[in-house]
C-alpha positions as a printed NumPy array, in Angstrom:
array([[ 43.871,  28.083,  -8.09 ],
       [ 47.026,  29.072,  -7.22 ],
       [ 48.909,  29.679,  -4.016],
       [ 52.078,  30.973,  -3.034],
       [ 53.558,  31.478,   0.872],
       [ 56.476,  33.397,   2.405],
       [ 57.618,  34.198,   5.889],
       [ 58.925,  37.626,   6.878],
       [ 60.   ,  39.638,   9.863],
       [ 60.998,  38.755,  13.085],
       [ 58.604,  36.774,  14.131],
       [ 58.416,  34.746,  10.405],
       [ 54.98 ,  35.037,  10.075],
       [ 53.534,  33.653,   7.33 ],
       [ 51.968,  35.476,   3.783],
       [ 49.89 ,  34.113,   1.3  ],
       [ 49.022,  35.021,  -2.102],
       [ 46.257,  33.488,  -3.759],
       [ 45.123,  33.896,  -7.015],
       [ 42.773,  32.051,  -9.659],
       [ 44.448,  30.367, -12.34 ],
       [ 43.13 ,  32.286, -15.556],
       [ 43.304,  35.836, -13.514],
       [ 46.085,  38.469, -12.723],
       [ 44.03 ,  39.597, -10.078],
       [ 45.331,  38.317,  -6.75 ],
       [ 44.469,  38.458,  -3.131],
       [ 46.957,  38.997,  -0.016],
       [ 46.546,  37.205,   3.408],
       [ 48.156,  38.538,   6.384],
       [ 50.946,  40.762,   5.055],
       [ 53.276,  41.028,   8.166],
       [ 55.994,  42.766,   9.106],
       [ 58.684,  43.435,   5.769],
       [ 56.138,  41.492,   3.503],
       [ 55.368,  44.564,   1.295],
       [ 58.679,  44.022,  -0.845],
       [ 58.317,  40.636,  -1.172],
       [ 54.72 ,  40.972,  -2.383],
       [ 55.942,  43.641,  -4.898],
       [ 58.75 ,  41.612,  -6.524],
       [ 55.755,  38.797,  -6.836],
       [ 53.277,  40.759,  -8.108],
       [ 55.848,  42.884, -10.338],
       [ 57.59 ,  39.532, -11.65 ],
       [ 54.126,  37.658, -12.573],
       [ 52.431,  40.979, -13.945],
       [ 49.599,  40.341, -11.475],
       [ 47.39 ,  42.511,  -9.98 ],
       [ 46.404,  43.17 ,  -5.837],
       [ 42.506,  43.195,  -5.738],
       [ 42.318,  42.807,  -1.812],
       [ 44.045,  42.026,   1.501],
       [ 42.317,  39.562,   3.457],
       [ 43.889,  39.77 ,   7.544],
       [ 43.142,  36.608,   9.586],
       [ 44.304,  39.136,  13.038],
       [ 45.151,  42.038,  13.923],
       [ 48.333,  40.912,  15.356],
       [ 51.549,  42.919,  13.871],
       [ 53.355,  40.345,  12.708],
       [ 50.017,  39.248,  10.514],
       [ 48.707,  43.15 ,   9.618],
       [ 52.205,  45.338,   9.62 ],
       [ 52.039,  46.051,   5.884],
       [ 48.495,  45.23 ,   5.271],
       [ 47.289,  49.035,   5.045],
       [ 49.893,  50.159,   3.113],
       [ 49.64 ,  47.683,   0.642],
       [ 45.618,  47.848,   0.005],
       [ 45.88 ,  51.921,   0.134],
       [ 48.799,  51.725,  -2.385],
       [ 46.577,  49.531,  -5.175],
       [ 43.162,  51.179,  -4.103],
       [ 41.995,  47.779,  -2.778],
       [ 39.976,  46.77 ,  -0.031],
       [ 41.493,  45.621,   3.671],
       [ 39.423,  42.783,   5.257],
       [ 39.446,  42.773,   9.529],
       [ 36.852,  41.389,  12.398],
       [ 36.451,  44.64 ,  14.21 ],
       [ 37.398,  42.723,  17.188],
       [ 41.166,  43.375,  16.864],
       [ 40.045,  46.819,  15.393],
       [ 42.035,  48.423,  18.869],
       [ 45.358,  47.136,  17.604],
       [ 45.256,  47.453,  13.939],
       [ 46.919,  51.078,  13.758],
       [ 48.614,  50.575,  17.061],
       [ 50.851,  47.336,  17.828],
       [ 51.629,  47.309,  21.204],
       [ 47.77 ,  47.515,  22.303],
       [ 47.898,  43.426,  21.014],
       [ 51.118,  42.44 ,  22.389],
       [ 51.4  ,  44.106,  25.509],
       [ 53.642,  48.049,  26.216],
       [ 57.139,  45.946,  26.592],
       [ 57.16 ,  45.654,  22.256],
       [ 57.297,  49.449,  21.958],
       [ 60.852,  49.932,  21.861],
       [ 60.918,  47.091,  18.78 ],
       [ 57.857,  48.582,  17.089],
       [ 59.691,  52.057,  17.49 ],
       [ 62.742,  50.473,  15.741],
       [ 60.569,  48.905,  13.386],
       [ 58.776,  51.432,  12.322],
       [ 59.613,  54.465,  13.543],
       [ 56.839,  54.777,  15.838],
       [ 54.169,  52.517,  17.777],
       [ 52.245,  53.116,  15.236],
       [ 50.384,  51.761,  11.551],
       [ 48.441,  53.157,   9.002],
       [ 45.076,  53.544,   8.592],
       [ 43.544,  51.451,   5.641],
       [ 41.729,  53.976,   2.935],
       [ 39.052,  51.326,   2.965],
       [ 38.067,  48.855,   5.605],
       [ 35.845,  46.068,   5.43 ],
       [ 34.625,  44.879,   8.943],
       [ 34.131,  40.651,   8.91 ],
       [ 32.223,  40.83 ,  12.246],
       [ 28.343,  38.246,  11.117],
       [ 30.349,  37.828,   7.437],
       [ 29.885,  34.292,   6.333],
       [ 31.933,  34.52 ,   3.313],
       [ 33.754,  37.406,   1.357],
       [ 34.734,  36.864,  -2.772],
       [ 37.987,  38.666,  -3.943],
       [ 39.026,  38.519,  -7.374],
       [ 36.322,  35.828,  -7.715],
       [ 37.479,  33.612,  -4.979],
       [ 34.752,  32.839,  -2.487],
       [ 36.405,  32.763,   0.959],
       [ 34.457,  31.275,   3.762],
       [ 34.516,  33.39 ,   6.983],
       [ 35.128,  31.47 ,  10.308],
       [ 34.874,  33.239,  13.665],
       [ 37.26 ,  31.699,  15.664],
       [ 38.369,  33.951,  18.864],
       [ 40.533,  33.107,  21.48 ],
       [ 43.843,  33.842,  20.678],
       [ 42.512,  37.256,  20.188],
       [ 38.961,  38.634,  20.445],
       [ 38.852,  39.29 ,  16.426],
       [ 40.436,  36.257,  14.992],
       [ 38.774,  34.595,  11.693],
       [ 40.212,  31.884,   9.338],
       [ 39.344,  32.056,   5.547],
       [ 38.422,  28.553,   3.462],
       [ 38.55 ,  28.284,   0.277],
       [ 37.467,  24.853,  -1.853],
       [ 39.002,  23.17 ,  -5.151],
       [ 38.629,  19.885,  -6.515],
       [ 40.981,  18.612,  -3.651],
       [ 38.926,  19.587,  -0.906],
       [ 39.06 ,  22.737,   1.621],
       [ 42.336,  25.266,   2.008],
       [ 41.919,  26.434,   5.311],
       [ 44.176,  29.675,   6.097],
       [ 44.567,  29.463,   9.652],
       [ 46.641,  32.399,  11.127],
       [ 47.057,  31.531,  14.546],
       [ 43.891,  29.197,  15.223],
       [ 45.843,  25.949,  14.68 ],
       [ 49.986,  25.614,  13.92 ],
       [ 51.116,  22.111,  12.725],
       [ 51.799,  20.575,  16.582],
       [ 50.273,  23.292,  18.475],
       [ 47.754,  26.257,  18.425],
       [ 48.272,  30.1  ,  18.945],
       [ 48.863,  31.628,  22.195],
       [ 46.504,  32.856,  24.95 ],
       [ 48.47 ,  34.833,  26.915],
       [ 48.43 ,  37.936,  24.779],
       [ 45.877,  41.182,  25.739],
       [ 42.198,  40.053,  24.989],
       [ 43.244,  36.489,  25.155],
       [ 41.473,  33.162,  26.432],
       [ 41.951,  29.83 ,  26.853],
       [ 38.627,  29.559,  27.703],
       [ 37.046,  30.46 ,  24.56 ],
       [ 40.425,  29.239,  22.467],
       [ 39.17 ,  25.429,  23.707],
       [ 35.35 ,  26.718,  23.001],
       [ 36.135,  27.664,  19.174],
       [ 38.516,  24.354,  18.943],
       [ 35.873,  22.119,  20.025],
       [ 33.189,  23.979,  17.723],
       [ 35.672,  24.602,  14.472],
       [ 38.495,  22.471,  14.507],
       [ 37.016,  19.232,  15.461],
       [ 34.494,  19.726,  12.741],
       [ 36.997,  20.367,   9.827],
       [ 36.964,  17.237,   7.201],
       [ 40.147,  15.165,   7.474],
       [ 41.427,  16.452,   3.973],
       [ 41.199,  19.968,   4.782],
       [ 44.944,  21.465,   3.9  ],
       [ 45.717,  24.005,   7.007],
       [ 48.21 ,  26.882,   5.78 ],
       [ 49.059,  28.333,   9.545],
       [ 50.09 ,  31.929,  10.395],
       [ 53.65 ,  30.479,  11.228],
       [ 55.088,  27.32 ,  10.271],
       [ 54.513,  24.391,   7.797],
       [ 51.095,  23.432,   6.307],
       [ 49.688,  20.568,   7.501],
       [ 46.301,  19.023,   7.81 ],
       [ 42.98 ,  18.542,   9.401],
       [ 43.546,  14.619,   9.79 ],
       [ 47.333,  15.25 ,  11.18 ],
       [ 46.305,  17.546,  13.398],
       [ 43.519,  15.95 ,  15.071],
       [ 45.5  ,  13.006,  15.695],
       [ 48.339,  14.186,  16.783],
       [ 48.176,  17.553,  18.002],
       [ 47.462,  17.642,  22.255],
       [ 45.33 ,  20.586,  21.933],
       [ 42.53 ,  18.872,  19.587],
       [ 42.674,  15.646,  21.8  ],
       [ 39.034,  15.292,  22.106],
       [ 39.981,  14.349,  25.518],
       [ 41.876,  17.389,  26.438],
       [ 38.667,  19.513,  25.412],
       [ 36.161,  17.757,  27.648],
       [ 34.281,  16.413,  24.277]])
């Protein structure tokens, strides 16, 4: 299996490509903002092939060019309809103060609508270009938020978005929000992860299970009430 990662936009969120090893046909997580051209040149340079576009959130900075992407190779785009009410419109997830930015962004406070959606609300697992990818729940930092594993012979790949950053975990603060069930879906899904579970974040450097659990304050057992 092979992976590749790149940060883009403003707020450097990160993208992942992933594809089998003996197959052109390659899957997209979290395509943020300006990712599209970076994802061409990849795709264009390694004569590979989109077959989906997996979104961990429907955060801009995760989702910008997700849409546009899957509607331009006649793939699928993969969302919890939780975060369904920001998807086409950015500002409804980050709060009225981002219009201005999204209106220089993009012209308008506004994103398109994917040809073909795939909800991920009760999905246990979703397989793209033959990759099985585990479907994890995990809401707090917004209602709709999932993470996606995946398992070689080294153990779990655990694309995080903003569940868990190396040193810290995604905010709270943001429309939909809560601490409350952020600590609820730490204590039920990030305590539980196997020490050699790699953690690719939705900003930032990988890290992993082990590393975080020992050292990040938020998983402190302690700090959960566990």
């Amino acid at each position: 299996m092979f992976i590749a990662s790149f940060a883009s936009g403003p707020w450097e969120g990160n993208c992942y490509l992933i594809r089998q090893d003996d197959s052109v046909e390659t899957v997209v997580i979290d395509p943020g903002v300006f990712a599209a051209e970076t994802v061409h040149e990849i795709l264009a340079e390694r004569g590979w092939k989109l077959a989906g576009v997996l979104c961990t959130h429907g955060h801009v900075d995760h989702i910008a060019d997700a849409a546009a992407l899957a509607n331009e190779a006649g793939a699928p785009m993969w969302l919890h309809s939780a975060d369904g009410f920001m998807m086409t419109k950015p500002s409804a997830g980050i709060g009225s103060d981002i219009i201005p930015l999204m209106v220089e962004l993009f012209g308008a406070d506004e994103l398109p609508t994917p040809d073909t959606l795939v909800d991920l609300e009760g999905v246990g697992a979703v397989e793209v270009a033959g990759i099985e990818f585990k479907v994890t729940h995990t809401p707090g930092h917004s209602p709709g938020l999932v993470i996606f594993t995946v398992s070689d012979d080294d153990g779990d790949v655990v694309f995080c978005g903003d569940f868990v950053f190396a040193g810290s975990i995604g905010r709270t603060d943001l429309p939909r929000g809560s601490a409350t069930v952020m600590n609820d879906s730490l204590r039920r899904v990030a305590l539980a992860w196997p020490d050699d579970a790699r953690l690719l974040p939705g900003h930032g450097p990988a890290t992993t299970a082990a590393r975080e659990k020992a050292m990040n304050p938020y998983l402190q057992r302690r700090n959960l009430g566990v």
